[in-house]
VEXRO-926760 format. One record per residue: x, y, z of N, C-alpha, C in turn; residue number from 1. Coordinates in pm, 1 decimal. Example, Ala and Ser with C-alpha at 12.3 -4.5 7.8 and 13.67 -1.06 7.14 Angstrom:
2
<nx = 1319.0, ny = -569.0, nz = 780.0, cax = 1230.0, cay = -450.0, caz = 780.0, cx = 1320.0, cy = -330.0, cz = 780.0, pos = 1> $
<nx = 1285.0, ny = -225.0, nz = 708.0, cax = 1367.0, cay = -106.0, caz = 714.0, cx = 1290.0, cy = 3.0, cz = 787.0, pos = 2> $
This chain:
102
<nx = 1406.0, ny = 212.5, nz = 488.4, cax = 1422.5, cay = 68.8, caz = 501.6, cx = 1504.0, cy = 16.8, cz = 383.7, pos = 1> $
<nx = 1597.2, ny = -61.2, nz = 398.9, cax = 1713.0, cay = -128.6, caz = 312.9, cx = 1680.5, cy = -261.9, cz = 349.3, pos = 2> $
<nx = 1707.4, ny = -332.4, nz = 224.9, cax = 1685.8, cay = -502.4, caz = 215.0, cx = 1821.1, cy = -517.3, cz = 84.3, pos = 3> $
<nx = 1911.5, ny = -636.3, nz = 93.7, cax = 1994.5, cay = -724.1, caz = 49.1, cx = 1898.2, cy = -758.6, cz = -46.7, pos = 4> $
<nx = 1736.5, ny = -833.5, nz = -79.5, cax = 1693.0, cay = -823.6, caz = -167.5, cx = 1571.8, cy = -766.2, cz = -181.5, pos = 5> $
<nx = 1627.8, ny = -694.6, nz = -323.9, cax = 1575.0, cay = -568.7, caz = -352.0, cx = 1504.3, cy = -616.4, cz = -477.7, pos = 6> $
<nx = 1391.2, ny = -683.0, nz = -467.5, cax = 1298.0, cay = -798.4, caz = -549.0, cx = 1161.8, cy = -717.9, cz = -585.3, pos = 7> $
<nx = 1203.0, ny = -596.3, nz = -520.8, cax = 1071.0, cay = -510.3, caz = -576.9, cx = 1099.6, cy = -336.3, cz = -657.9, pos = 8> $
<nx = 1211.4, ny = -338.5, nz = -664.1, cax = 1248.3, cay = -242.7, caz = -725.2, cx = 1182.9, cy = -208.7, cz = -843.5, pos = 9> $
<nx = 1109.3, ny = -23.3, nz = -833.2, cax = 1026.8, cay = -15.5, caz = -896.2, cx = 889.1, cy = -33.9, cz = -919.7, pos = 10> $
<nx = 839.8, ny = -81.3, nz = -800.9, cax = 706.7, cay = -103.2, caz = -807.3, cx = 647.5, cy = -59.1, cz = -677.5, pos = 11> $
<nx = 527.9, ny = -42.3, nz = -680.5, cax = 429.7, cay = 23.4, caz = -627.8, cx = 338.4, cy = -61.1, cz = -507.7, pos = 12> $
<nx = 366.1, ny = -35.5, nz = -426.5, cax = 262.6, cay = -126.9, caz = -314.3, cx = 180.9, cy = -6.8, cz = -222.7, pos = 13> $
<nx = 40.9, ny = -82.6, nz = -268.9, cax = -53.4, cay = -18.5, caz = -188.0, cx = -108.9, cy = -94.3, cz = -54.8, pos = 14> $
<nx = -97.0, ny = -117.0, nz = 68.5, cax = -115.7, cay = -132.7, caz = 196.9, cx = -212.1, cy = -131.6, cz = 289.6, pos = 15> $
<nx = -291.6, ny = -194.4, nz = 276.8, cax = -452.8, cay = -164.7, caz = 345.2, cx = -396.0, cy = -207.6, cz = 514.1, pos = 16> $
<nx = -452.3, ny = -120.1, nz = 605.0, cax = -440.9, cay = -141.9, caz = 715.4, cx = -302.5, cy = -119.8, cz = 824.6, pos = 17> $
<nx = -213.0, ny = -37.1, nz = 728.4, cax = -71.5, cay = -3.7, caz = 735.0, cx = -39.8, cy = 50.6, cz = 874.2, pos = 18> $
<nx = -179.3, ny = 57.2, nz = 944.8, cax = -139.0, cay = 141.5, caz = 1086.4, cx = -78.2, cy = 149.7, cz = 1168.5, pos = 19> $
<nx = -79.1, ny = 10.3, nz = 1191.5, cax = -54.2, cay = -113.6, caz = 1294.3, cx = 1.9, cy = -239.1, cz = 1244.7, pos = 20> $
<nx = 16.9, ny = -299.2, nz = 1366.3, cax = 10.5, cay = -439.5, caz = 1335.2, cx = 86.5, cy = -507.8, cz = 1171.2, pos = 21> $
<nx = -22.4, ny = -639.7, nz = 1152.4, cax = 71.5, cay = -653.2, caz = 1058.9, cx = 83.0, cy = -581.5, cz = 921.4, pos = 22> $
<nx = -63.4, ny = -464.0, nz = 878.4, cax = -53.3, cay = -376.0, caz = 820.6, cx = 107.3, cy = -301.9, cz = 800.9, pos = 23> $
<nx = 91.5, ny = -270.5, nz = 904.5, cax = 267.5, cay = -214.5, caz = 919.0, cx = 367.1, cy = -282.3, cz = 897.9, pos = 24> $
<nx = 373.3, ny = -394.1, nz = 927.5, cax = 523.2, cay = -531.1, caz = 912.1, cx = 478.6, cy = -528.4, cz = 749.6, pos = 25> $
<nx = 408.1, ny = -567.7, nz = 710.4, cax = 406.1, cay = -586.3, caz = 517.4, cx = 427.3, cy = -476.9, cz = 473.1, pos = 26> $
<nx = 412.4, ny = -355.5, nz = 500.2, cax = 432.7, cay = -215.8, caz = 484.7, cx = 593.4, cy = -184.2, cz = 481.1, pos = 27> $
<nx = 630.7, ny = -215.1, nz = 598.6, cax = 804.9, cay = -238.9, caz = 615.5, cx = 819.4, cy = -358.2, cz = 511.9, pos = 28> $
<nx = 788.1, ny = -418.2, nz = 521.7, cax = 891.8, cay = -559.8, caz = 431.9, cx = 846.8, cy = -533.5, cz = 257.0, pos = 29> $
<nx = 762.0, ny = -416.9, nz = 227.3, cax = 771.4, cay = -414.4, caz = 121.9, cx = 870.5, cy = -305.9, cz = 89.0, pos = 30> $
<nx = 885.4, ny = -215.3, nz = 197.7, cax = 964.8, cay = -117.3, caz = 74.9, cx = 1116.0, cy = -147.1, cz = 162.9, pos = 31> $
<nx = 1122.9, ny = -250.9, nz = 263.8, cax = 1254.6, cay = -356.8, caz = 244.4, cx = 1291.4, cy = -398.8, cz = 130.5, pos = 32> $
<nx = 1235.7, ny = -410.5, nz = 42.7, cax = 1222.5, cay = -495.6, caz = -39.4, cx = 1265.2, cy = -412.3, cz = -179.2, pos = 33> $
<nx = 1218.0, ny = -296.4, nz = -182.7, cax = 1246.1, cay = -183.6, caz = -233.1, cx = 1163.4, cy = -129.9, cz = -305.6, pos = 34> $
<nx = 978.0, ny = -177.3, nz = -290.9, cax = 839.1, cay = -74.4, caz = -359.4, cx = 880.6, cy = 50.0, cz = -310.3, pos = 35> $
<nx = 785.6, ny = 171.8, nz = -350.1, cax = 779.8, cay = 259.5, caz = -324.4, cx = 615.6, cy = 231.9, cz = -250.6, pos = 36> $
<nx = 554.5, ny = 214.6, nz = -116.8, cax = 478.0, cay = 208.1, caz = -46.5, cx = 398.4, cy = 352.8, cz = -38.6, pos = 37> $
<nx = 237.6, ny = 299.6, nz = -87.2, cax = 157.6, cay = 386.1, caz = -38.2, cx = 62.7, cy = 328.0, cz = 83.2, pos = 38> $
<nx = 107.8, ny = 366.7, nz = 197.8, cax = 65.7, cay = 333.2, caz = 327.9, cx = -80.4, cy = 373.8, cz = 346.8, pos = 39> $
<nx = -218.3, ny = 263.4, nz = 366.7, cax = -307.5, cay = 338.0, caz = 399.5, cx = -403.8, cy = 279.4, cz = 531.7, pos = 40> $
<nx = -495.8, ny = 339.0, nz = 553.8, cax = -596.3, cay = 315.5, caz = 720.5, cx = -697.7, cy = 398.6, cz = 750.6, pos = 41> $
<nx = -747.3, ny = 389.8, nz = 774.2, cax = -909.2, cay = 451.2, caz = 849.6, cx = -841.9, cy = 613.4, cz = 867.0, pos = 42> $
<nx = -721.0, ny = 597.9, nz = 926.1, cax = -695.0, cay = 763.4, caz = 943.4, cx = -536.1, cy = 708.1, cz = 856.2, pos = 43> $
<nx = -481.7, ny = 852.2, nz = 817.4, cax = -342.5, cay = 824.5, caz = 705.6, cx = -262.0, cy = 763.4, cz = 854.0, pos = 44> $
<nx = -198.8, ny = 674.2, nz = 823.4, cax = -47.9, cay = 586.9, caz = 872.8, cx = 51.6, cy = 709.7, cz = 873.5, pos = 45> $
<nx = 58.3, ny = 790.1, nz = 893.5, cax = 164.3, cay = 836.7, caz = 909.1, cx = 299.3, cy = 821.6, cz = 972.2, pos = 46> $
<nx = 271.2, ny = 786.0, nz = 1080.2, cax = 421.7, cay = 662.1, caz = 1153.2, cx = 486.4, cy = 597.6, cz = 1079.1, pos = 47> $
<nx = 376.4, ny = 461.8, nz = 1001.8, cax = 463.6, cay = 411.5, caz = 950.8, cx = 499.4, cy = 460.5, cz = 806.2, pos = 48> $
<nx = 462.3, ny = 563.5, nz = 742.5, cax = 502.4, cay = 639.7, caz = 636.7, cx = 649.9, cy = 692.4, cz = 684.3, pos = 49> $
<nx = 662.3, ny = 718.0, nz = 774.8, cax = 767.9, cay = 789.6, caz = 849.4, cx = 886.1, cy = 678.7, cz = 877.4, pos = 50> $
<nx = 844.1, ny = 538.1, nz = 911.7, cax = 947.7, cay = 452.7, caz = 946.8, cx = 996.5, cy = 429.5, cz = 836.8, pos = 51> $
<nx = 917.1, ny = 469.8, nz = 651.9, cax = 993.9, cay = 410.0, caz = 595.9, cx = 1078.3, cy = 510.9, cz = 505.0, pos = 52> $
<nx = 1021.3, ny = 578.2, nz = 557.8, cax = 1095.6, cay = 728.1, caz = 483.9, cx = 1049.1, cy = 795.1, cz = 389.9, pos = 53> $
<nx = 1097.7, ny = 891.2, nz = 332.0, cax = 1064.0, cay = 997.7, caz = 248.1, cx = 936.5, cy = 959.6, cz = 104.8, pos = 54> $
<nx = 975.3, ny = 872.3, nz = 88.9, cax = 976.7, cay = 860.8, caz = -27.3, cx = 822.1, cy = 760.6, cz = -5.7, pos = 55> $
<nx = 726.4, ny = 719.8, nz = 103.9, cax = 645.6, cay = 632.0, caz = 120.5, cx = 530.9, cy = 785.4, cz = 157.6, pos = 56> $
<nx = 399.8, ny = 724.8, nz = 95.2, cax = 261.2, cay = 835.1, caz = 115.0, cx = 200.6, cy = 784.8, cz = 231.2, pos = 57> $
<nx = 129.6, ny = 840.1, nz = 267.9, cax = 18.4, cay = 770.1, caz = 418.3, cx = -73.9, cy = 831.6, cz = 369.9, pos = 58> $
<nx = -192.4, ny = 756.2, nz = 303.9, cax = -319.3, cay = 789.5, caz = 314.9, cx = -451.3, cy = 781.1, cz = 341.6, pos = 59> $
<nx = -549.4, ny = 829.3, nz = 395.0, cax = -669.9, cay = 775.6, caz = 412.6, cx = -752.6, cy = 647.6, cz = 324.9, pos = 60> $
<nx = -832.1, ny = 553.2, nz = 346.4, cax = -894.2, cay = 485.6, caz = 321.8, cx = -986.4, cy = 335.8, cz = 376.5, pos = 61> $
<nx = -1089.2, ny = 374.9, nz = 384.0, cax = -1163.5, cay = 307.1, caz = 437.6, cx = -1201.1, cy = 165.9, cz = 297.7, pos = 62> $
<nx = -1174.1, ny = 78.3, nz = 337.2, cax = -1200.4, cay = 7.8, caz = 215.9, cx = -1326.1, cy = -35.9, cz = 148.4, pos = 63> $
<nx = -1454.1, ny = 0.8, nz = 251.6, cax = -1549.9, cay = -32.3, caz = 271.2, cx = -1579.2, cy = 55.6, cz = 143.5, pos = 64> $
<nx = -1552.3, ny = 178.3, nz = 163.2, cax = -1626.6, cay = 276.8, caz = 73.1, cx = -1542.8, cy = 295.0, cz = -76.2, pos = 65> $
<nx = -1642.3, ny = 293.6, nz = -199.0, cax = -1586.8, cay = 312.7, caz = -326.2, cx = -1521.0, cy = 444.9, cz = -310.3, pos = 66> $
<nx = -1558.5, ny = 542.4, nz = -261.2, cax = -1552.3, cay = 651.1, caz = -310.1, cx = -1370.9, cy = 672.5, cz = -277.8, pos = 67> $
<nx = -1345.3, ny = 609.5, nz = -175.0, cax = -1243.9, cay = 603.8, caz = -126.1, cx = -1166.3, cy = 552.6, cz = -207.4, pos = 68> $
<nx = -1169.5, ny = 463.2, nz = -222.8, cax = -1104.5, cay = 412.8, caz = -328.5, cx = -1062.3, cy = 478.0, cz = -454.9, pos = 69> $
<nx = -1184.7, ny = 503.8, nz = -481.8, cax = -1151.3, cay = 613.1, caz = -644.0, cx = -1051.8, cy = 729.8, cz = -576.8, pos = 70> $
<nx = -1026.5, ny = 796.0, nz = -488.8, cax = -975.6, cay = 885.6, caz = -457.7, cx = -843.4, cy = 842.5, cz = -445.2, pos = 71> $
<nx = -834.7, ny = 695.2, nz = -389.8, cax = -657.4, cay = 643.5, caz = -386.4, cx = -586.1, cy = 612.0, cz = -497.6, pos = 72> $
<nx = -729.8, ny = 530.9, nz = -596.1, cax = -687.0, cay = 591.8, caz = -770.2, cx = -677.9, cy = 663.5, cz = -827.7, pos = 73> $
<nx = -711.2, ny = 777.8, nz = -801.7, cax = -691.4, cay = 926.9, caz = -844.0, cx = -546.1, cy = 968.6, cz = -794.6, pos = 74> $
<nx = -472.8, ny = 926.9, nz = -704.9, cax = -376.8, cay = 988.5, caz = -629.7, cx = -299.9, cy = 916.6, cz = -674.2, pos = 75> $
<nx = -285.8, ny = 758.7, nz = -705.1, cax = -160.8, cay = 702.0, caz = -725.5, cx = -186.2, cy = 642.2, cz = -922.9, pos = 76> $
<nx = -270.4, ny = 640.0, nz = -949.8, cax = -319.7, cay = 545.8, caz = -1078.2, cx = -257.6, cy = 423.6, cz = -1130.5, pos = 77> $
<nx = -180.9, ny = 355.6, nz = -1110.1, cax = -148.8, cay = 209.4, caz = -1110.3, cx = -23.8, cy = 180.8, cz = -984.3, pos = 78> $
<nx = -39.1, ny = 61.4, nz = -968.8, cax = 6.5, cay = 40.9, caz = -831.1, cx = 48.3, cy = -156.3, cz = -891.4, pos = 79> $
<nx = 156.4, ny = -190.2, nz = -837.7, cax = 207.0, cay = -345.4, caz = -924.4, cx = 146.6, cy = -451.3, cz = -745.2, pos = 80> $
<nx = 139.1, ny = -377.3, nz = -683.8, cax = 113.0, cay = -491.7, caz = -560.8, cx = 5.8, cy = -426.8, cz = -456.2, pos = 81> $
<nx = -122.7, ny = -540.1, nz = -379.6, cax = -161.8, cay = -486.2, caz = -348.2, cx = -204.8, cy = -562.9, cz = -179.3, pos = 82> $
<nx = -178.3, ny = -524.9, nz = -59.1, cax = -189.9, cay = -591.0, caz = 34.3, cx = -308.3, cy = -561.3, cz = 138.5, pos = 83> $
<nx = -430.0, ny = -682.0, nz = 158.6, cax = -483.1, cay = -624.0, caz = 243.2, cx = -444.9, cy = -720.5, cz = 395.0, pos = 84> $
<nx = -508.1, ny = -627.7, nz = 462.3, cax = -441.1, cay = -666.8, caz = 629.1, cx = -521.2, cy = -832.4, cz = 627.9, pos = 85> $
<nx = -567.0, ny = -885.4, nz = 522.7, cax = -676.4, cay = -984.3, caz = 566.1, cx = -608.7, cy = -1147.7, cz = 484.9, pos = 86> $
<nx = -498.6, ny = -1127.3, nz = 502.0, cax = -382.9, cay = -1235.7, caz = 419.9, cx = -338.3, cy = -1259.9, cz = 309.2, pos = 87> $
<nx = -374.5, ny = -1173.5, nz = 168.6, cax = -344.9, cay = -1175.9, caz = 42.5, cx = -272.3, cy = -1068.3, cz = 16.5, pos = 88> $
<nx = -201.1, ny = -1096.0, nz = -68.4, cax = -133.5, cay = -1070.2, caz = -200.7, cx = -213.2, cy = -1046.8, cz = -321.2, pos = 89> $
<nx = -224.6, ny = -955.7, nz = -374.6, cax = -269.2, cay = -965.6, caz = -556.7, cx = -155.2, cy = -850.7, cz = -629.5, pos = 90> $
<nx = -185.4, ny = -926.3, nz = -767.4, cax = -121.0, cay = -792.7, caz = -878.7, cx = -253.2, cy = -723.0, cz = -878.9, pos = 91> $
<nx = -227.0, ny = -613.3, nz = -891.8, cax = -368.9, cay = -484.4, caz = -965.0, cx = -300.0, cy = -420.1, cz = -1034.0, pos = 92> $
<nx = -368.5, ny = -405.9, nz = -1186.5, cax = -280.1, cay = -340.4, caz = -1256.9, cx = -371.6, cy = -190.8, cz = -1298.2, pos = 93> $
<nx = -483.2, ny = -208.6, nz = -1277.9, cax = -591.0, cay = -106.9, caz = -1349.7, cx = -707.3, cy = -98.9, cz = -1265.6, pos = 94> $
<nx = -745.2, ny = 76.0, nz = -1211.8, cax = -860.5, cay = 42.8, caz = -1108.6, cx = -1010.6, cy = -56.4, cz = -1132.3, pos = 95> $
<nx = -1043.7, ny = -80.5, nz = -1277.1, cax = -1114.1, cay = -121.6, caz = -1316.1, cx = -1102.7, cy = -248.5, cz = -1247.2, pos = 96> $
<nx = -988.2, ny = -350.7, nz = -1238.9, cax = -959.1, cay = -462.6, caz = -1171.9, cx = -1007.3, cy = -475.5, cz = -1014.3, pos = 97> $
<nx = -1038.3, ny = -357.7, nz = -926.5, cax = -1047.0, cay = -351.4, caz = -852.0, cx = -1228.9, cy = -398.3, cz = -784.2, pos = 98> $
<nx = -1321.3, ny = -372.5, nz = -890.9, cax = -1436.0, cay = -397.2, caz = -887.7, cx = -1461.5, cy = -539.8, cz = -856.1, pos = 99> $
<nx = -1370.9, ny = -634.4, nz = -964.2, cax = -1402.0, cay = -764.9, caz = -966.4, cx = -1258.0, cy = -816.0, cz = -835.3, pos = 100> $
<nx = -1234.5, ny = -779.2, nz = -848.1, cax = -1094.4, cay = -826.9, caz = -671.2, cx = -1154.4, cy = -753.3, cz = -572.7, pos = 101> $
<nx = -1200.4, ny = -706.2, nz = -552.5, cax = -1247.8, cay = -645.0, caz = -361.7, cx = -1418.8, cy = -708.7, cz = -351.5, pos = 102> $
């Protein structure tokens, strides 16, 4: 995916709900945009890991569960943007942040 503006260059977007829907459209319009997208969902996104190319992860996560979580922090460890399918936007800069934001 290519975007004219490229307002995210360099940064990291993590994707709750990336499966589908509009999971997937914020998923595309971020690494339009030019994040490097870690796509995630109940089962890994792989499609849309695939629509955006090489360079985007698809991974498991249920958001419900910590454990999950720690495991998506283990895999990526800071991440500059963070989208859930449920209408927000946040910065997360440190998993610790994540306790008091979810």
């Amino acid at each position: 995916m290519k975007s004219s503006m490229r307002t995210h260059d360099g940064r990291v977007a993590l994707i709750t709900g990336a499966g589908q829907g509009i999971g997937q459209a914020i998923a595309l319009a971020f690494a339009g945009r030019g994040a490097r997208v870690i796509a995630t969902d109940l089962e890994p996104p792989h499609e849309t890991a695939r629509k955006i190319g090489p360079e985007a992860f698809a991974l498991q996560l249920d958001v419900t569960r910590e454990e999950d979580w720690r495991s998506v922090a283990g895999d990526t460890r800071c991440f500059a943007a963070s989208s859930c399918d449920t209408g927000w936007v946040a910065e997360i800069r440190w998993p610790r942040t994540w306790t008091r934001t979810f």
